[in-house]
C-alpha positions, 0 to 999 in steps of 0.5 A: 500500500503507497501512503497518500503524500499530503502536501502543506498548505501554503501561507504568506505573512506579509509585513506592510507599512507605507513606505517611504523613498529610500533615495532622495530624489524629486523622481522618486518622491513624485510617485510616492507623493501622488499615491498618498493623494490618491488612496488616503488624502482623498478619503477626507477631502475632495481633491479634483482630478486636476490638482492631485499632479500639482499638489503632489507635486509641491508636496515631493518638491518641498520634501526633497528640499527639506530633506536634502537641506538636513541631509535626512534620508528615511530609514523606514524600509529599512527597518521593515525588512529587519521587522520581517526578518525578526519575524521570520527568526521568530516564527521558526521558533515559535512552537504554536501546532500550526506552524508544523502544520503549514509552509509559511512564507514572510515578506515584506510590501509597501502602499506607496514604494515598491514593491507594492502591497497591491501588485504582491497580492496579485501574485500571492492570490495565484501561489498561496492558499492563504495570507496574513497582512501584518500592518505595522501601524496599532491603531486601526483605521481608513487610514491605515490597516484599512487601506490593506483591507481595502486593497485585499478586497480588490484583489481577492473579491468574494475570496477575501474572507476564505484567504484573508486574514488581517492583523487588527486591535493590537494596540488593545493588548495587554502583551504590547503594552507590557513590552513596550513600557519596558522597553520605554524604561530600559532606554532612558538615559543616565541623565534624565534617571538623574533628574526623577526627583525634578519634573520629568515629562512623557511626550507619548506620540501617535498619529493624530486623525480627524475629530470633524470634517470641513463641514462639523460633522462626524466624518464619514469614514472610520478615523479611529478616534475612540481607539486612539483616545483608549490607546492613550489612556491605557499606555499613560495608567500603565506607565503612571502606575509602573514601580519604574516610573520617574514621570511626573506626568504623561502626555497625548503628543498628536501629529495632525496634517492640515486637510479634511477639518478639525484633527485632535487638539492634543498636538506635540506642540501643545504637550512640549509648550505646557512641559516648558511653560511648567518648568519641567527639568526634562521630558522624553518623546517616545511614538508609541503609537508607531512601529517603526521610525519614519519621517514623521517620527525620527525627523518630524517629531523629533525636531519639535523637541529638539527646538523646544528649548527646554533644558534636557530632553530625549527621543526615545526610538520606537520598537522597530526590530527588538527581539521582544517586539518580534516575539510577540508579533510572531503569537499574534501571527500564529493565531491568524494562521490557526484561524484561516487555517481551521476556517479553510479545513472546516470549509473544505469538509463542509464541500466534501459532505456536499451531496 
């Protein structure tokens, strides 16, 4: 008798974020501007047609000034080919049964570089059973994960809940939290440690998202307000309450862009202007509410701190690729792949008792 040789199935984990030119050239950042327009601008405000080549065009031409005047050069793809790196390293210790059970694959893609996020779901629809899409943003909303969601509907049409799954709410985790205030506390460096008998502040920074749209109402899509808002609350009881804490207070720190009607008031420059006007002795800038650093956090925010003018400060990077972070990303991952994996198992024996 010959045994019947059952193959694996295979699954994708794919690692995406925005993604941000590598090398800084108008030629490079026109395309990247134009696709931001087009997927996330245009979701809260109406840009007509014929502007969106101008605007994204003024926005690549300034940024490439900017950046090149400070000689910034974006480390953000960088640290996501680490991140699914670590996650790889991680997934192949990880003893969760469902990795003995499946052939997992980790990748990494991009909604506004290549390689682009919406081009490898072509493939991957054609050669795996199955993916998992890491956002690497906490916070949930149109913005982010959901232009994943978005995108993975586009591609996968009726197929997408069979062979899709998406990693959402992490930042309701209590593990991230956990890991994440530790690793806050173990960067702190020797000379804001010596001033936790003073005032030392916590600027907590986060992208901000829209609280009303051009007209005062409820913005039509979702934002991901009330979770940001929890996110916050949750990570400054923690801190607050930590046996390691030396912060006198924390603080929202938002990053806001200017289009689409009111952002959320609770911006980095308010928290940094209330630390100064109090006269605290230090204050830390930590983005908790990103993965990975970017433009927006290592040049952006850390700017606004470093010409706050207040007597010692210091910018925390995020977890980027920490062994610890990359642990607990592989239990989150391995509990969709056992979710797809048991959906698809308890579908296919439904189709065989078919009649």
């Amino acid at each position: 008798m010959v045994d019947r040789i059952v193959s694996l199935k295979k699954y994708a984990v794919v690692v995406a974020t925005y993604g941000e030119v590598e090398k800084v050239t108008v030629r490079n950042l026109w395309p990247n501007s134009r696709r931001i327009l087009k997927v996330i601008t245009r979701q809260i405000t109406k840009v007509p047609k014929a502007l969106v080549y101008f605007i994204a065009d003024y926005r690549s031409t300034k940024h490439y000034i900017n950046w090149k005047l400070n000689r910034y050069r974006s480390s953000l793809l960088a640290i996501n080919r680490a991140q699914k790196n670590t996650l790889r390293r991680a997934l192949a210790e990880n003893r969760h049964p469902v990795l003995s059970e499946v052939d997992v694959t980790v990748l990494d893609a991009y909604y506004f570089v290549p390689p682009y996020f919406e081009d490898l779901l072509l493939q991957l629809r054609r050669d795996y059973d199955g993916i998992v899409v890491v956002s690497m943003i906490p916070v949930e909303s149109a913005f982010s994960c959901g232009v994943a969601c978005q995108m993975a509907l586009d591609v996968y049409g009726d197929d997408a809940f069979l062979r899709v799954r998406v990693l959402s709410k992490l930042w309701k985790d209590d593990h991230l939290h956990r890991l994440s205030i530790d690793y806050l506390f173990s960067q702190l460096s020797e000379a804001v440690q010596s001033r936790k008998e003073g005032k030392v502040g916590l600027v907590l920074v986060i992208h901000g998202t829209l609280v009303k749209d051009r007209a005062g109402n409820t913005p039509q899509v979702f934002t991901g307000l009330e979770e940001t808002v929890e996110f916050f609350g949750q990570m400054k009881r923690k801190i607050m309450a930590d046996e390691k804490n030396i912060f006198r207070d924390v603080r929202q720190g938002c990053m806001n862009h200017s289009a689409g009607g009111e952002w959320m008031a609770d911006t980095i420059e308010k928290a940094l202007t209330e630390f100064k006007q109090e006269g605290y002795d230090a204050v830390v800038m930590y983005p908790y509410g990103f993965f990975a650093d970017n433009s927006e956090t290592e040049y952006d925010a850390r700017k606004l701190l470093e010409r706050a003018g207040l007597p010692l400060t210091q910018y925390v990077r995020c977890l980027n690729d920490s062994e610890p972070f990359g642990r607990w990303l592989a239990g989150r991952v391995a509990l969709e792949l056992q979710a797809l994996y048991t959906l698809q198992k308890t579908f296919e024996s439904l189709e065989e008792r078919r009649p």
